[in-house]
N, CA and C of each residue as an Amber inpcrd file, in Angstrom:
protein
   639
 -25.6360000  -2.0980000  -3.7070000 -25.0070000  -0.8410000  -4.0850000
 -24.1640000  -1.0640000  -5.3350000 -24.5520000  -0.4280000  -6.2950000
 -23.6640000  -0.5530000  -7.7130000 -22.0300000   0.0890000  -7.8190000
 -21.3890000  -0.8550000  -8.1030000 -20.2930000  -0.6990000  -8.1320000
 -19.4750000   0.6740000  -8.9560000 -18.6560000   1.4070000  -8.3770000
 -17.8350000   2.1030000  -9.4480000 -16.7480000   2.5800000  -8.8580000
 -15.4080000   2.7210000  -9.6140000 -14.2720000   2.4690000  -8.9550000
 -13.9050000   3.9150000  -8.4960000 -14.8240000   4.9800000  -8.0980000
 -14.5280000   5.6420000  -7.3560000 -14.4490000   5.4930000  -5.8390000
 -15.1680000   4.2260000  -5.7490000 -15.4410000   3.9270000  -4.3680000
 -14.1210000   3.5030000  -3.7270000 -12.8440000   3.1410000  -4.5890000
 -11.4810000   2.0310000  -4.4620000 -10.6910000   3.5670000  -3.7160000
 -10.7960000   4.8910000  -3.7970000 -10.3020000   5.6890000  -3.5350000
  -9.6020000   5.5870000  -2.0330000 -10.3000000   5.2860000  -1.1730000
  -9.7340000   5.2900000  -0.0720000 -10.1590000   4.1220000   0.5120000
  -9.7760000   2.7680000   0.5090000 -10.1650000   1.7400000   1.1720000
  -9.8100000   1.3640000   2.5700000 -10.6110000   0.8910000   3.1650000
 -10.3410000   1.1070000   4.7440000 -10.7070000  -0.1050000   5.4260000
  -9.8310000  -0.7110000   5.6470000  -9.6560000  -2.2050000   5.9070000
  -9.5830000  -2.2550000   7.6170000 -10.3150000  -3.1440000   8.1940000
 -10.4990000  -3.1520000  10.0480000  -9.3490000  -4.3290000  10.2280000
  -9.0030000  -3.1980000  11.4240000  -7.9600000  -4.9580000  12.4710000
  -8.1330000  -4.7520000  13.4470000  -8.5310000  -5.8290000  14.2910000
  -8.9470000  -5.6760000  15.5500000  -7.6900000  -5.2580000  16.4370000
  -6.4300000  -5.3510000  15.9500000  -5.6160000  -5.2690000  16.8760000
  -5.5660000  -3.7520000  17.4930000  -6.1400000  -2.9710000  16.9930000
  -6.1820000  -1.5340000  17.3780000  -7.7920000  -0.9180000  17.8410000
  -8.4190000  -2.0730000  18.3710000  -9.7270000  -1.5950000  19.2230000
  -9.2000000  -1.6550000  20.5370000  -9.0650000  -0.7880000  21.1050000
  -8.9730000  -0.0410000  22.5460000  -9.9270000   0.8170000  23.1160000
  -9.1300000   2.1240000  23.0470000 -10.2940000   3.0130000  23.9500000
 -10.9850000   2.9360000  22.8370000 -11.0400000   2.7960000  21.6030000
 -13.2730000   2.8410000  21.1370000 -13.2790000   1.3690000  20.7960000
 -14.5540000   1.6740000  20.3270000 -14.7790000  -0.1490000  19.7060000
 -14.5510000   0.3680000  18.1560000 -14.7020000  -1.3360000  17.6830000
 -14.4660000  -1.4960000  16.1180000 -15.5130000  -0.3930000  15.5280000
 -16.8260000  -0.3380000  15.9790000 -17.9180000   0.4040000  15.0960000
 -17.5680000   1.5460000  15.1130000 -16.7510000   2.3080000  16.6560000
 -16.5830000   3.7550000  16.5100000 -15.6200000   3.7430000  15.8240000
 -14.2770000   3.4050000  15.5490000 -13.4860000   3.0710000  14.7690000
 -13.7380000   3.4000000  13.1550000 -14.6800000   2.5770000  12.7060000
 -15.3820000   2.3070000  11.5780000 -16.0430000   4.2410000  11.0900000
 -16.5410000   4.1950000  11.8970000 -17.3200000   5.2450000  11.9640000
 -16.6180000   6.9610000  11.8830000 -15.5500000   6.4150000  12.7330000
 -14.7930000   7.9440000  12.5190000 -13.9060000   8.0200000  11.1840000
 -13.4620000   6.8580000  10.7080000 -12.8160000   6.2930000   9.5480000
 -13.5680000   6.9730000   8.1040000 -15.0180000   6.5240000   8.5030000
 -16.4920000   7.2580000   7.5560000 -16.6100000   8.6800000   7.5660000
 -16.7110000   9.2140000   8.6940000 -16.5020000  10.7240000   8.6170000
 -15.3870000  11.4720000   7.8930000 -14.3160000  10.4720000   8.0860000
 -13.1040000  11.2180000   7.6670000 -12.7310000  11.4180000   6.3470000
 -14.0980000  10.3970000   5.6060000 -13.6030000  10.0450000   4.0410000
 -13.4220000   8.8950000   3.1520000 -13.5930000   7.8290000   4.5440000
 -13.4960000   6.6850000   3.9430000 -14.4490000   6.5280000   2.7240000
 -13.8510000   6.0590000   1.5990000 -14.7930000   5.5750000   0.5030000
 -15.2770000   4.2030000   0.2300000 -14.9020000   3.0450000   1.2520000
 -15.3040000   1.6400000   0.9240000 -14.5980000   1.0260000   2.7200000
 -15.3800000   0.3140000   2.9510000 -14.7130000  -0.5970000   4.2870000
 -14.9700000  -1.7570000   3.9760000 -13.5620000  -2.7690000   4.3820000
 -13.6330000  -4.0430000   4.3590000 -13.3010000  -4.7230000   5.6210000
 -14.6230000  -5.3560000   6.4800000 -14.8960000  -6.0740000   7.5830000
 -13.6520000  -7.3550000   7.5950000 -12.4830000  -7.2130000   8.7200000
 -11.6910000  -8.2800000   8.2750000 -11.6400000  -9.0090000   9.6790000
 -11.7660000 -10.4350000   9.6660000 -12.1900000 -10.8730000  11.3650000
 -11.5470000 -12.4400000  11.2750000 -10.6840000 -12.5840000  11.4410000
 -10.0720000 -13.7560000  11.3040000 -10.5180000 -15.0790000  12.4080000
 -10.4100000 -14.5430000  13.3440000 -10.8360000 -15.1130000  14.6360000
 -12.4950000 -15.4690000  15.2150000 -13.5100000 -14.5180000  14.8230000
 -14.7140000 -14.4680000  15.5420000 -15.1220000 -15.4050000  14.6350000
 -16.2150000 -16.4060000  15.0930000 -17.0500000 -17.6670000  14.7070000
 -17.9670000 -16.6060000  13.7980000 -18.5770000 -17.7660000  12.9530000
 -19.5230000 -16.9700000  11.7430000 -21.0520000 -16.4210000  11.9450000
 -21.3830000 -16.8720000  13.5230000 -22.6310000 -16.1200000  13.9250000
 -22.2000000 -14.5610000  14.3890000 -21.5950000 -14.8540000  14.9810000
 -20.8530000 -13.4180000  15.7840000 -20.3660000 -12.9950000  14.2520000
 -19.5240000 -12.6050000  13.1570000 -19.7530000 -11.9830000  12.2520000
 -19.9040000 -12.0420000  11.8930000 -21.3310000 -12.7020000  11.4630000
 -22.8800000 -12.3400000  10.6720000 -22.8990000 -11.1160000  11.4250000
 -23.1250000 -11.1350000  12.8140000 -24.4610000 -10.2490000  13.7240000
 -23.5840000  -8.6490000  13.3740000 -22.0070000  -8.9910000  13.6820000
 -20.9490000  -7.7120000  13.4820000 -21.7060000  -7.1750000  12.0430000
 -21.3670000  -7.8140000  10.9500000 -21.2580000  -7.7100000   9.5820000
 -22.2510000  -6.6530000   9.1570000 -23.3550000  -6.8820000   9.8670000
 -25.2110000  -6.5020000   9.7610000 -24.8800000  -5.0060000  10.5670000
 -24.4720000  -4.7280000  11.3520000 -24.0480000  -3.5320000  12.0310000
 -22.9620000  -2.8240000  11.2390000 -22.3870000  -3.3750000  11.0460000
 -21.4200000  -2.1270000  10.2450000 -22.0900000  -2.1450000   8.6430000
 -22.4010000  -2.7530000   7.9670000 -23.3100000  -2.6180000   7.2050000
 -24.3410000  -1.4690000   7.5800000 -25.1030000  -1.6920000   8.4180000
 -26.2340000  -0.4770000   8.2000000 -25.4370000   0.5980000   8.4380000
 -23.8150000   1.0520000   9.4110000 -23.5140000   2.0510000   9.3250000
 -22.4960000   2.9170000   8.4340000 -22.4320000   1.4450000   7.4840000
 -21.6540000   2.2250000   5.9850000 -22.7430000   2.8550000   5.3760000
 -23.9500000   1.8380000   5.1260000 -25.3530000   2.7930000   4.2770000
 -25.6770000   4.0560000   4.8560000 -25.4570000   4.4310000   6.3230000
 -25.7350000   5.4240000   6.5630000 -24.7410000   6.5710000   6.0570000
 -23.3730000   6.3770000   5.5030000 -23.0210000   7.2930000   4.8530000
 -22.4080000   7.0090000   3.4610000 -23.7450000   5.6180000   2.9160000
 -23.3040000   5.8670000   1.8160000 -22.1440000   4.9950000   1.0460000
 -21.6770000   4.3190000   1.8050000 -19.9840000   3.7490000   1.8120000
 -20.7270000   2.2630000   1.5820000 -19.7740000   1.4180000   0.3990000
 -20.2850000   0.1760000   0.9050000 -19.6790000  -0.6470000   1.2360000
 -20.1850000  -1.8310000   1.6110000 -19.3960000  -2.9100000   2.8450000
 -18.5960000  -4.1700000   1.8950000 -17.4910000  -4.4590000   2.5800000
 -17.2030000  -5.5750000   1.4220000 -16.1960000  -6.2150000   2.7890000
 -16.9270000  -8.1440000   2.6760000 -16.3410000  -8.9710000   3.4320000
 -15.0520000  -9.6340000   2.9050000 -13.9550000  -9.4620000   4.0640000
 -12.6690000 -10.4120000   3.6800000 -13.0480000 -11.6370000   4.3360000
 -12.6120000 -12.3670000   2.4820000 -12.6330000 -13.9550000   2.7510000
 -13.7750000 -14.6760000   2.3510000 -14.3750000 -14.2280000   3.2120000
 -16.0030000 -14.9430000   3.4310000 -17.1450000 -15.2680000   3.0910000
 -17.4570000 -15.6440000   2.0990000 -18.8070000 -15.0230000   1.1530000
 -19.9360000 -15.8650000   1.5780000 -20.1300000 -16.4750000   2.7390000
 -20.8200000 -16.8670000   3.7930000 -21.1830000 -15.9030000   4.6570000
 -20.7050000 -15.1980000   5.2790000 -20.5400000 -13.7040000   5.9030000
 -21.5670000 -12.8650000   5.1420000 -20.4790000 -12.8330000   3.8020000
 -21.2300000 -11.4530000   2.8590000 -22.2840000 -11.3830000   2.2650000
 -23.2240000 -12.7510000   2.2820000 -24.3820000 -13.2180000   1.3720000
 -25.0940000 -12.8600000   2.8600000 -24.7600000 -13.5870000   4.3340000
 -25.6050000 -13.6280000   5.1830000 -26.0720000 -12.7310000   5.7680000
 -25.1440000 -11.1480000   5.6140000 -25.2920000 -10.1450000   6.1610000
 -25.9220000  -9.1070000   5.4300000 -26.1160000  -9.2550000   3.7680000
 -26.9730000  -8.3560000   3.1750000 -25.3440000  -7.7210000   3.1750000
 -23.9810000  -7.8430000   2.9500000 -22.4950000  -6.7570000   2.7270000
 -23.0490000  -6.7080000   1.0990000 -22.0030000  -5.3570000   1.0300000
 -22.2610000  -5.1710000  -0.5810000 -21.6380000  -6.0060000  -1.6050000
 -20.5100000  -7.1010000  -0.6170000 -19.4660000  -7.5370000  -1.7600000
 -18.4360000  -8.5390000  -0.8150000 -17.6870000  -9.0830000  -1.3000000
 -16.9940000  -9.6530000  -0.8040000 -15.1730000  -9.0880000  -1.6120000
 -14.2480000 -10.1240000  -0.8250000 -12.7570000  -9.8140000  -1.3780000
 -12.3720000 -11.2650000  -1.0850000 -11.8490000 -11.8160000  -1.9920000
 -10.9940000 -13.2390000  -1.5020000  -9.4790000 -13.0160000  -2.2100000
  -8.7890000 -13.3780000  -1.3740000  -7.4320000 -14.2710000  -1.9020000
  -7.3980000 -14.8960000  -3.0810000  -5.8190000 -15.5100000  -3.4540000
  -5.6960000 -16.3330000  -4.3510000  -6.0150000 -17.8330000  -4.0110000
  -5.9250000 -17.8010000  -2.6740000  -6.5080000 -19.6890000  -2.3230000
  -7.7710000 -19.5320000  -1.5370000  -8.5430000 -18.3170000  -1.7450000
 -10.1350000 -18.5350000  -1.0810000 -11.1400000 -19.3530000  -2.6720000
 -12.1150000 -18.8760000  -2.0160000 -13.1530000 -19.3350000  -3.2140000
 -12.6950000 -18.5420000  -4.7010000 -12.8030000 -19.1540000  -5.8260000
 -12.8210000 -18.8920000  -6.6670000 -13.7230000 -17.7600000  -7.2440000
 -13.2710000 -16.9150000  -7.7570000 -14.3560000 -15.6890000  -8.0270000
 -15.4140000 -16.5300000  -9.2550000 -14.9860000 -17.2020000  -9.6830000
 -16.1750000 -17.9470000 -10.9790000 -17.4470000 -18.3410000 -10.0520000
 -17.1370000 -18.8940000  -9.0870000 -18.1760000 -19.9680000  -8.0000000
 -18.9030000 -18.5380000  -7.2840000 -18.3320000 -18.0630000  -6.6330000
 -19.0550000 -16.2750000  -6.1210000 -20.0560000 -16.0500000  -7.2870000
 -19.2230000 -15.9280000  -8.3000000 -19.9670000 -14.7760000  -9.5480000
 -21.0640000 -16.1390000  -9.3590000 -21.5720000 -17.2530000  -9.5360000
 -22.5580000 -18.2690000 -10.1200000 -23.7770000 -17.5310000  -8.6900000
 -23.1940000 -17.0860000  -7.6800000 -23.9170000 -17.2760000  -6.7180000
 -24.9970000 -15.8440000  -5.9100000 -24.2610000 -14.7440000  -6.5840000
 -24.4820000 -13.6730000  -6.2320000 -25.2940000 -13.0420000  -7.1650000
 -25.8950000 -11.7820000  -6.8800000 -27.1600000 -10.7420000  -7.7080000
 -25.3920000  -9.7470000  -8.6680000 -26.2510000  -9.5330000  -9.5460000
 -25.6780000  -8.3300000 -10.3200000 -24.6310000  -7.5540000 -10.0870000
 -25.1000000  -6.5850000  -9.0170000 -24.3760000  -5.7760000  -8.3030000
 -23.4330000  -6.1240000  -7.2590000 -23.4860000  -7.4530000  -6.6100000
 -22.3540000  -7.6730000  -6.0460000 -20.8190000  -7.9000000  -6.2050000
 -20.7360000  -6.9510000  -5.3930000 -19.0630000  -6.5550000  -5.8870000
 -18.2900000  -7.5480000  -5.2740000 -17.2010000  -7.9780000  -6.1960000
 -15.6840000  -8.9450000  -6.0500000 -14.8550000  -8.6740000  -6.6260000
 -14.0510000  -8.8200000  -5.1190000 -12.6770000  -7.9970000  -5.3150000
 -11.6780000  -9.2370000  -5.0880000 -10.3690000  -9.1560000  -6.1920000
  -9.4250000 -10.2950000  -6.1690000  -7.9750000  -9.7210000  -5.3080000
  -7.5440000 -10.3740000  -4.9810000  -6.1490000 -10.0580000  -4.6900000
  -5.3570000 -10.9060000  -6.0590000  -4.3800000 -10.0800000  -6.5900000
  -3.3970000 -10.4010000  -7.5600000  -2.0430000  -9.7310000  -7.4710000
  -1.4230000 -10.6900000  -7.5480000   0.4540000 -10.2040000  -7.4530000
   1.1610000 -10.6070000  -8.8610000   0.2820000 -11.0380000  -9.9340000
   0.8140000 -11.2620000 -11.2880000   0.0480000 -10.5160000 -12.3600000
   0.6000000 -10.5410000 -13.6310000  -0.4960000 -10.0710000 -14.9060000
  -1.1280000 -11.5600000 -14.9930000  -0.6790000 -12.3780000 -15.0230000
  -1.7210000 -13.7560000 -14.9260000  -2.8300000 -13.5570000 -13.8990000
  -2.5900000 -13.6630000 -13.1240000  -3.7080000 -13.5880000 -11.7640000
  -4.5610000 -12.4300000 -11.8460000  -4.2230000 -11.3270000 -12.8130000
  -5.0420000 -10.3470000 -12.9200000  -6.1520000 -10.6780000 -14.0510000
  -5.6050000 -11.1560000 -15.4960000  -6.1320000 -11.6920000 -16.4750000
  -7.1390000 -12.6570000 -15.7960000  -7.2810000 -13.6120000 -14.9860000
  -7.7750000 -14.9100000 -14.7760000  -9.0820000 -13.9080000 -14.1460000
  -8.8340000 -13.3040000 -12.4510000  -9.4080000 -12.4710000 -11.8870000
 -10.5940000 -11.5060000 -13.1330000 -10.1460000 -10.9100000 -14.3220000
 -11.0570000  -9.9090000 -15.0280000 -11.8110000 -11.3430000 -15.3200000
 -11.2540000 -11.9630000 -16.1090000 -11.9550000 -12.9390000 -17.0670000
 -13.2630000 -13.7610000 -15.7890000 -12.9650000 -14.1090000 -15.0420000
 -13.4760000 -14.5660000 -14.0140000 -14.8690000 -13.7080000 -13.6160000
 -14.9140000 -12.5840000 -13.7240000 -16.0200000 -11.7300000 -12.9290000
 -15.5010000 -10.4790000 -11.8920000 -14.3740000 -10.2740000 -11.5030000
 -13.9130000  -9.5380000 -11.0250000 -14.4410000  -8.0910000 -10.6670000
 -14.9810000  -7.3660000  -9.9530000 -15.0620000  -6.0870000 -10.3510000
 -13.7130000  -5.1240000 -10.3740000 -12.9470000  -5.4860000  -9.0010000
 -11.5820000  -4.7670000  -9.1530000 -10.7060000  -5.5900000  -8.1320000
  -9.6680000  -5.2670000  -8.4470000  -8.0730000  -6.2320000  -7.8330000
  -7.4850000  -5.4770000  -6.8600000  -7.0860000  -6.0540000  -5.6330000
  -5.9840000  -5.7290000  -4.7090000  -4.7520000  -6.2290000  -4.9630000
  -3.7960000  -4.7610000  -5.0540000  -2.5080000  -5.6330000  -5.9920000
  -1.4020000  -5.1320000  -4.9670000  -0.3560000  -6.1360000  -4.7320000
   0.6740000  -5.7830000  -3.2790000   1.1960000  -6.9900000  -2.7990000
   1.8510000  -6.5880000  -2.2270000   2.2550000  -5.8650000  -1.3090000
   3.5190000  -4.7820000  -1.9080000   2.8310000  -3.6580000  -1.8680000
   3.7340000  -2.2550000  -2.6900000   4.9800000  -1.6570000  -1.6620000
   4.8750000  -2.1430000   0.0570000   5.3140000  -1.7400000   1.1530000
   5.5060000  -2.8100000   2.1090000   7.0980000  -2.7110000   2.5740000
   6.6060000  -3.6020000   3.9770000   5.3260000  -3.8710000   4.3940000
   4.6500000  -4.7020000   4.9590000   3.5540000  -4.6320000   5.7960000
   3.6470000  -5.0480000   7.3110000   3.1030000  -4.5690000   8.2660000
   2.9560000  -5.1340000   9.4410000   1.7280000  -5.8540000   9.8190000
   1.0890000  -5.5240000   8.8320000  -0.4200000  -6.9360000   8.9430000
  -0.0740000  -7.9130000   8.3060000   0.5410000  -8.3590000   7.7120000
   0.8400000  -9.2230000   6.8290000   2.4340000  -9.3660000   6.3310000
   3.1530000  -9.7990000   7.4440000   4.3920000  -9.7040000   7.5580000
   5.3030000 -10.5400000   6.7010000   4.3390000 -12.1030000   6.1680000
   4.7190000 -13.3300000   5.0300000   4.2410000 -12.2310000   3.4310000
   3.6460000 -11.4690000   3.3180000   3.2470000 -10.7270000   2.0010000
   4.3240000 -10.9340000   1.2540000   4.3180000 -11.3590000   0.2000000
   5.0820000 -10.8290000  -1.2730000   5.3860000  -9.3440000  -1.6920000
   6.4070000  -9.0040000  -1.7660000   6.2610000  -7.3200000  -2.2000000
   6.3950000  -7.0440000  -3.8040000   5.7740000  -6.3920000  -4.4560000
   6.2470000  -6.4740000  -5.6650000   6.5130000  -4.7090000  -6.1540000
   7.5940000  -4.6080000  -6.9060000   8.0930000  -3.4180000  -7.8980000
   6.5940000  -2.1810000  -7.8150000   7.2970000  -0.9150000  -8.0850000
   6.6460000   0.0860000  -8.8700000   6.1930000  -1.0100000 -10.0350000
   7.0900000  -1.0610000 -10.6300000   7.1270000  -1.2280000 -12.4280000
   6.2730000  -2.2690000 -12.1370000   6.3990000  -3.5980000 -11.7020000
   5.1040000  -4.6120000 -11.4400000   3.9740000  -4.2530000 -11.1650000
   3.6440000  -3.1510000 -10.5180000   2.6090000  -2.5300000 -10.2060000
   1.8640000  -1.9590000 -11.3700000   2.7750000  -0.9930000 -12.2470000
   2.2070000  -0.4390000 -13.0470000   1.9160000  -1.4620000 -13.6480000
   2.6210000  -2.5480000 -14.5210000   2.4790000  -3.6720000 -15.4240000
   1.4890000  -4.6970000 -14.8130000   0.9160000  -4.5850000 -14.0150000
  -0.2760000  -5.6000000 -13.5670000  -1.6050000  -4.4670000 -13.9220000
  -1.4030000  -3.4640000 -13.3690000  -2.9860000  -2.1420000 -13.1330000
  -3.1190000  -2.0690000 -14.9970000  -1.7210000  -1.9180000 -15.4200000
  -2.2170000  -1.4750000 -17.0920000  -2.5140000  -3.0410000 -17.9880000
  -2.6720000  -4.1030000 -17.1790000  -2.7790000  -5.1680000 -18.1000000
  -4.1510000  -5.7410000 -18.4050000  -5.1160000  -5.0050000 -17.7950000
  -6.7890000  -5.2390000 -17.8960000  -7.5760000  -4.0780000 -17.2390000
  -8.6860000  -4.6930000 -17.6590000  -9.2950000  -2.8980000 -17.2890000
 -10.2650000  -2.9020000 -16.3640000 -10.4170000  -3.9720000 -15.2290000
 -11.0290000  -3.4610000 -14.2160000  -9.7650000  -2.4950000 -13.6180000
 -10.4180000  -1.8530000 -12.7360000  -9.4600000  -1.0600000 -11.7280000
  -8.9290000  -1.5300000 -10.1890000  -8.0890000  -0.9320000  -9.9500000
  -7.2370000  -1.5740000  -8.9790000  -6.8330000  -0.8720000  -7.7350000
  -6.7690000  -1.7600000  -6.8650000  -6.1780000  -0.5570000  -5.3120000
  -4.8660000  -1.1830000  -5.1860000  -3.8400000  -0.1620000  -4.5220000
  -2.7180000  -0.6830000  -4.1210000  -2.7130000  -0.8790000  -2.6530000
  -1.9540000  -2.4100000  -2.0180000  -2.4490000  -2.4730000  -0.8180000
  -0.7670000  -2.5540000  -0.6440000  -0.3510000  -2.7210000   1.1260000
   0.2300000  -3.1500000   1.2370000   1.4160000  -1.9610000   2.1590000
   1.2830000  -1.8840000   3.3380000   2.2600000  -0.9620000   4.0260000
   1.9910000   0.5560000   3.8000000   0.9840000   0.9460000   2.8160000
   0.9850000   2.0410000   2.3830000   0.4810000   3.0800000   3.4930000
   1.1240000   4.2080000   3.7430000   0.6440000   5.3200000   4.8080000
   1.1040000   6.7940000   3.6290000   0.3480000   7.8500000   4.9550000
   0.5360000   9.2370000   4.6310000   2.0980000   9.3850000   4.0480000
   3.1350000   8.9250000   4.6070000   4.7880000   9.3170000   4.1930000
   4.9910000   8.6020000   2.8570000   4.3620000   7.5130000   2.4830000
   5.0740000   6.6240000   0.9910000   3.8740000   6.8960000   0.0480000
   2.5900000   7.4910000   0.1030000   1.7070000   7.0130000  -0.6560000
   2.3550000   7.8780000  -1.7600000   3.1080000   8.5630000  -1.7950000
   3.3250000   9.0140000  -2.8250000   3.9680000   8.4560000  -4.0550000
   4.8720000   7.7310000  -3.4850000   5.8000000   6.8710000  -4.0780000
   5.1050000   6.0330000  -5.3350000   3.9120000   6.1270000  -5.4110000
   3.3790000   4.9470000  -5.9170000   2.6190000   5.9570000  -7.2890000
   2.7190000   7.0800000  -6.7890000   2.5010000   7.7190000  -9.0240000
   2.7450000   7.4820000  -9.9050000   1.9360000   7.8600000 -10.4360000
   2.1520000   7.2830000 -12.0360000   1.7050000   5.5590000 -11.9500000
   1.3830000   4.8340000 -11.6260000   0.7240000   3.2010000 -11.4920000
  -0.6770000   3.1530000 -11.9080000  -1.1200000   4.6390000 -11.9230000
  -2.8740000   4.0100000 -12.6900000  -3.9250000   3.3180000 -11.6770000
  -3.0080000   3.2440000 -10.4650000  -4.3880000   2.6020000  -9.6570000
  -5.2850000   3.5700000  -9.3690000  -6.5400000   3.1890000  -9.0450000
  -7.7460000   3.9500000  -8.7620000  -7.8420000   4.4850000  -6.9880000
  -7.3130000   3.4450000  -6.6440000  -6.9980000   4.1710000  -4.7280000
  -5.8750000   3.7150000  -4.5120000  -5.7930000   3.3760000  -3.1500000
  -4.8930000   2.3430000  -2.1180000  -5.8150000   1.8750000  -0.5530000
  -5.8280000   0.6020000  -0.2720000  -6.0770000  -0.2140000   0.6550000
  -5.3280000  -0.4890000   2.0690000  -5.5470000   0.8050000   3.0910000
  -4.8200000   0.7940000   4.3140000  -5.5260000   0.0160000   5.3240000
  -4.8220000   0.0930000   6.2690000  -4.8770000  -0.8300000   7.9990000
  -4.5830000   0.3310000   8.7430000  -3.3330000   0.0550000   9.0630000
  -2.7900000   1.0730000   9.8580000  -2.5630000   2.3680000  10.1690000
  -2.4260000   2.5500000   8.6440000  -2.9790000   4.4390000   8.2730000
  -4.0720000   4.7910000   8.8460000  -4.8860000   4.6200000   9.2450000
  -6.2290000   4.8470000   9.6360000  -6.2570000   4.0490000  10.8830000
  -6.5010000   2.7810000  11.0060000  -6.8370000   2.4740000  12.0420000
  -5.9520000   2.0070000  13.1040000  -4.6470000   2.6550000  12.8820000
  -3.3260000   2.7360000  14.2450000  -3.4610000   4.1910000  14.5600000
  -4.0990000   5.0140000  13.6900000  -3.9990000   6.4560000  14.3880000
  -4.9230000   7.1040000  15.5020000  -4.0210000   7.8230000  16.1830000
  -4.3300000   8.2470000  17.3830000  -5.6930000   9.3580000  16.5280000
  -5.5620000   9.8990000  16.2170000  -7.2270000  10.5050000  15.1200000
  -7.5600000  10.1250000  14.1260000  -8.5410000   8.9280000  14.1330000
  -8.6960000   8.2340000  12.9330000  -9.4660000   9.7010000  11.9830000
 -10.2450000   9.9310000  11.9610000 -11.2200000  11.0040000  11.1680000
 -10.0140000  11.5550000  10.8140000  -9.5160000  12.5500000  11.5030000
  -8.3300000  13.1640000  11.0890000  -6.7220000  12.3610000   9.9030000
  -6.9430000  11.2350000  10.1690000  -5.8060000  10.7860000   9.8700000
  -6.3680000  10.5340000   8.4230000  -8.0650000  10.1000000   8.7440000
  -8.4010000   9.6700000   7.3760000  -8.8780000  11.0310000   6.2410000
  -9.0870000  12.0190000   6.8430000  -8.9840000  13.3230000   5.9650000
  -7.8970000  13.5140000   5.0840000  -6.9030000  13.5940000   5.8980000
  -5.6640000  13.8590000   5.2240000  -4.6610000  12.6040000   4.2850000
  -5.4400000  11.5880000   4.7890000  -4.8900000  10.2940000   3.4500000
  -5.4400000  10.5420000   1.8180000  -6.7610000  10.9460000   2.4060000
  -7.6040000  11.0030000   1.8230000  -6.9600000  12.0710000   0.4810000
  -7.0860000  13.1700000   1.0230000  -6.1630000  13.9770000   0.1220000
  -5.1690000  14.1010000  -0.7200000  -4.0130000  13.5640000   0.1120000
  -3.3610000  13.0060000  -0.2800000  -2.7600000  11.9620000  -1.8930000
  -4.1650000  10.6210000  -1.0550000  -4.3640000  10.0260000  -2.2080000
  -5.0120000  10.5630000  -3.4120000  -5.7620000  11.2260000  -3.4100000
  -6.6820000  11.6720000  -4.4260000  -5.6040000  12.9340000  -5.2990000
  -4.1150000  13.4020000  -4.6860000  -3.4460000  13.7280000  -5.4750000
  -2.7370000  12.9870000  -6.5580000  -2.3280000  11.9840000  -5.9150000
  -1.3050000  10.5370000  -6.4560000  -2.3710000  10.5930000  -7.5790000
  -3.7050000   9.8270000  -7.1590000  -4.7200000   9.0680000  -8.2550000
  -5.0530000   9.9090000  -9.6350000  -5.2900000  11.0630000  -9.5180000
  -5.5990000  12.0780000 -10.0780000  -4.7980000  13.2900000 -10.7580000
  -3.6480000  12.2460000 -10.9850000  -2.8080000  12.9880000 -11.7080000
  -2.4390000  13.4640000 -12.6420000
C-alpha cells in the first residue's frame, strides 16, 4: 500500500491491556469503522509465531477497509506477515538496514524527540516520524515529554511528515495547533473507551480540525 501522509491522520495504536469484553480484532475493527486511518499492531509479550499468525489477521482486516498495517518494533513480524510497514524506536533496527531490506512502498516510521534524530531518520529513508511524548503518558510512563515549541521545531525541520504521540486524547488534542503535524498517535483514546467506533469518530474530527487549520 503506497504511502501518503494522509493516512498519519488518525493513528491507532493496540494495547492489549484493554482486551476484555471483545477481543483485540473486534477492538481493531470498531476502531476502523470509526475512522481509524492507519493501525499499529503493538505486542510486546506474544512469541513471533503467534504474531506472525495475529499480524496476518489484522492485516487482511485493515485491507478490508482500506487502512494499512504497520508493525511496532519488529520488522521480522512486518516482512513475515505481508504488514504494510513497520515503526521502530531510537534503539530498534536502524531505518538504513530496513530501507536495504524492504520493496518500495514499504512504509517506516521513526520515533524522534530531537531535530537531530529527525534529520538522521529523513536522511535515512524514513517515510514519517513519531514525535513525543507531547502528554503525560500512561503507556509509557519512562517517555520523555517534550515542549509545544519542540514540537513545532522538530515537524518544521524536514519534510517528511509527522504524528504527535504521546498522552494525547479528545480534551488536549487541541493544545497541540499550530505544530504542522499531519495527525496524532493514540492508545487510550480509542482503545480505553467504553465506544471505541464512537470514541474514534469524534477524535477523528476533532483532529482533522487541529491538522487542518
Amino acid at each position: 500500500m503506497k504511502f501518503n501522509e494522509k493516512m498519519l491522520l488518525l493513528y491507532a495504536v493496540t494495547d492489549r491491556a484493554w482486551v476484555g469484553k471483545q477481543t483485540l480484532l473486534e477492538q481493531i475493527e470498531d476502531a476502523l469503522k470509526g475512522g481509524a486511518t492507519i493501525i499499529q499492531l503493538r505486542e510486546k509479550k506474544l512469541d513471533e509465531d503467534s504474531f506472525v499468525e495475529e499480524a496476518i489477521q489484522v492485516r487482511d482486516l485493515c485491507h478490508k477497509y482500506n487502512v494499512p498495517l504497520i508493525i511496532n518494533d519488529n520488522v521480522e513480524v512486518a516482512l513475515k506477515s505481508g504488514a504494510d510497514g513497520v515503526h521502530v524506536g531510537i534503539e530498534d533496527v536502524p531505518v538504513p538496514e530496513i530501507r536495504k531490506r524492504v520493496s518500495a512502498n514499504f512504509i517506516i516510521g521513526a520515533t524522534c524527540k530531537t531535530v537531530e534524530q529527525a534529520k538522521i531518520a529523513e536522511a535515512a529513508g524514513a517515510d514519517y516520524m513519531g514525535v513525543g511524548a507531547v502528554f503525560p503518558s500512561s503507556t509509557k510512563t519512562n517517555a520523555v515529554r517534550i515542549t509545544n515549541a519542540q514540537l513545532r521545531e522538530i515537524v518544521s525541520s524536514v519534510s517528511i511528515p509527522a504524528v504527535a504521540i504521546g498522552g494525547i486524547s479528545y480534551d488536549n488534542v487541541c493544545q497541540i495547533k499550530g505544530s504542522s503535524v499531519s495527525g496524532v498517535a493514540v492508545v487510550s483514546a480509542i482503545f480505553g473507551a467504553g465506544d471505541i467506533e464512537k470514541a474514534t469518530t469524534l477524535l477523528k474530527e476533532r483532529v482533522r480540525a487541529v491538522v487542518e487549520e
